[in-house]
C-alpha positions as CSV (number, residue, x, y, z in Angstrom):
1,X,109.1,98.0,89.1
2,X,110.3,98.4,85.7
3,X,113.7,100.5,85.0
4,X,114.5,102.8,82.5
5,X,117.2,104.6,81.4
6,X,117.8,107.3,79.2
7,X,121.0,108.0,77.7
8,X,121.6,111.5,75.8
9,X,123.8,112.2,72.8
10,X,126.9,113.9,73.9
11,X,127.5,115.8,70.5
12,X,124.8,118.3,69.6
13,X,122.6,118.1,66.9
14,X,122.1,120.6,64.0
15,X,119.5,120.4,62.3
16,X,120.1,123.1,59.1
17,X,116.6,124.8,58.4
18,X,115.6,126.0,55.1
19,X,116.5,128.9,53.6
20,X,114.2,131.3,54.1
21,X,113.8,134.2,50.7
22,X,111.5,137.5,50.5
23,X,108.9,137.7,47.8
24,X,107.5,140.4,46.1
25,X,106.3,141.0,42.3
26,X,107.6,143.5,39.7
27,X,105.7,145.6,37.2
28,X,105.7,142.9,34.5
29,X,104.0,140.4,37.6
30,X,107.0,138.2,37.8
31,X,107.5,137.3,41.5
32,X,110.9,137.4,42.3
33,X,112.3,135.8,45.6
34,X,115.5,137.2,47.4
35,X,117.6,135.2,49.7
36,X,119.7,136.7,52.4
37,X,123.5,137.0,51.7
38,X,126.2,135.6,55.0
39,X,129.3,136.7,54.8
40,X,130.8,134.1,52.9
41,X,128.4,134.8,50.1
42,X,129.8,138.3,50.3
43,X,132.8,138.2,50.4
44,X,132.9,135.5,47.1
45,X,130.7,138.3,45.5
46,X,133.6,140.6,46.0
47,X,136.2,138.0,44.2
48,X,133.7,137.6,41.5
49,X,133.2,141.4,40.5
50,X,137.5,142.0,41.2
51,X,138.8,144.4,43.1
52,X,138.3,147.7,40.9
53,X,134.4,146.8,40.9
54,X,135.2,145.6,44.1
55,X,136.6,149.3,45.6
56,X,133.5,151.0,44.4
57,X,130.9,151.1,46.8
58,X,127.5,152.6,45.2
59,X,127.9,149.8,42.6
60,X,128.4,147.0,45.4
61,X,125.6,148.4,47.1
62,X,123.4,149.2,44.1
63,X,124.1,146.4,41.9
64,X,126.4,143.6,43.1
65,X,124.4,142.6,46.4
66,X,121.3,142.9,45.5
67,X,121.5,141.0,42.0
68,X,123.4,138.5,44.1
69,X,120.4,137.8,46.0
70,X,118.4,136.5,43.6
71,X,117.2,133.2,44.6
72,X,114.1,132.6,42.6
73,X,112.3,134.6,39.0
74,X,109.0,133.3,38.9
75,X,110.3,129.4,39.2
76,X,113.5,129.3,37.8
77,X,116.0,129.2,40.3
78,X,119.3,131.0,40.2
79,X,122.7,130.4,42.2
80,X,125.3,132.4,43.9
81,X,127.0,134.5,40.6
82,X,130.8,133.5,40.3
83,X,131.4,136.1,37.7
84,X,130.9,139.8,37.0
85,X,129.2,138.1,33.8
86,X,126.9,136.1,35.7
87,X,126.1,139.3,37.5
88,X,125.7,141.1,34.0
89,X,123.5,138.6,33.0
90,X,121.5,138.2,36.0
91,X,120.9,142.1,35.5
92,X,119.9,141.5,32.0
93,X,117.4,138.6,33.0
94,X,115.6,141.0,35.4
95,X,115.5,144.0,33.0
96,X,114.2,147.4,34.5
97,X,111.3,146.3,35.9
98,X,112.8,143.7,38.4
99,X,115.9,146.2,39.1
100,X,113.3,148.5,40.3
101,X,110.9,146.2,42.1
102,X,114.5,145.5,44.2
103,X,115.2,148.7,44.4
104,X,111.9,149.3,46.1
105,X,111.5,146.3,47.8
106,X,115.0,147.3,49.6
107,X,113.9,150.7,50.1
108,X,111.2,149.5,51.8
109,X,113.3,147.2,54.5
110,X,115.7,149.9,55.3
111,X,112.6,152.6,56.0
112,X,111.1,150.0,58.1
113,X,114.3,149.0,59.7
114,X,115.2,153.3,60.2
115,X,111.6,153.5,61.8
116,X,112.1,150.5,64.1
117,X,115.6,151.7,65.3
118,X,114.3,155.2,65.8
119,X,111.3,154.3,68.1
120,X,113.6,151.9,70.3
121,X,116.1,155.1,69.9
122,X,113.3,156.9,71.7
123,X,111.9,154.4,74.2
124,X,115.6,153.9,75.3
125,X,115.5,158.0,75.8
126,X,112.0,158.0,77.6
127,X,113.5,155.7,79.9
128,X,116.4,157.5,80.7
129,X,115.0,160.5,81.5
130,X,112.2,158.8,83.2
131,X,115.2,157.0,85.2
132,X,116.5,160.4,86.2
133,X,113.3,162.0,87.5
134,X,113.0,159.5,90.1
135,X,116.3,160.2,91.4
């Protein structure tokens, strides 16, 4: 009878997996591709814009972040900004109609991601009060 013997790696193995970016076209039929921004992308986001820029929310929210997660116009691919420049001229790249295909395309997540919290919001109420009529 034969023997065999299998041995395991002791250190695990990560495997890093593509990034994965959200595509949608704006007005002028340009498809633009957003990644998602970790923390670390953040946070070098808020060095890049300084801390005035930095303080004020609607523009982080409005303008930094999202501009920062532009991945892909079209083909051209674009990296991390490191400057408020960068961000300025990321902003002037996309021009109204990709600022608003963003902004909607945003609009859009957060709606959906209200409507999903919501109905758990509910079910987890249904439950409950279905929990206290048995008792």
């Amino acid at each position: 009878m034969a023997k065999l013997t299998v041995t395991e790696s002791a250190a695990p193995v990560h495997v890093d997996q593509k990034p994965k970016f959200t595509s949608f076209q704006d007005a002028r039929g340009r498809t633009i591709q957003l990644r998602t921004l970790d923390p670390l992308q953040k946070s070098r986001i808020i060095m890049a814009v300084g801390g005035e820029l930095a303080a004020n929310g609607p523009y982080m929210t409005a303008f930094a972040f999202p501009i920062a997660s532009v991945a892909y116009i079209d083909d051209v691919g674009f990296g991390l900004p490191q400057t408020q420049k960068q961000i300025d001229s990321m902003l002037s790249e996309l021009g109204e109609d990709g600022y608003v295909a963003i902004e909607k395309h945003l609009m859009a997540e957060y709606e959906a991601a209200k409507s999903r919290a919501e109905a758990e919001a509910s079910s987890q109420a249904l439950s409950a009060e279905q929990a206290a009529a048995k008792n």
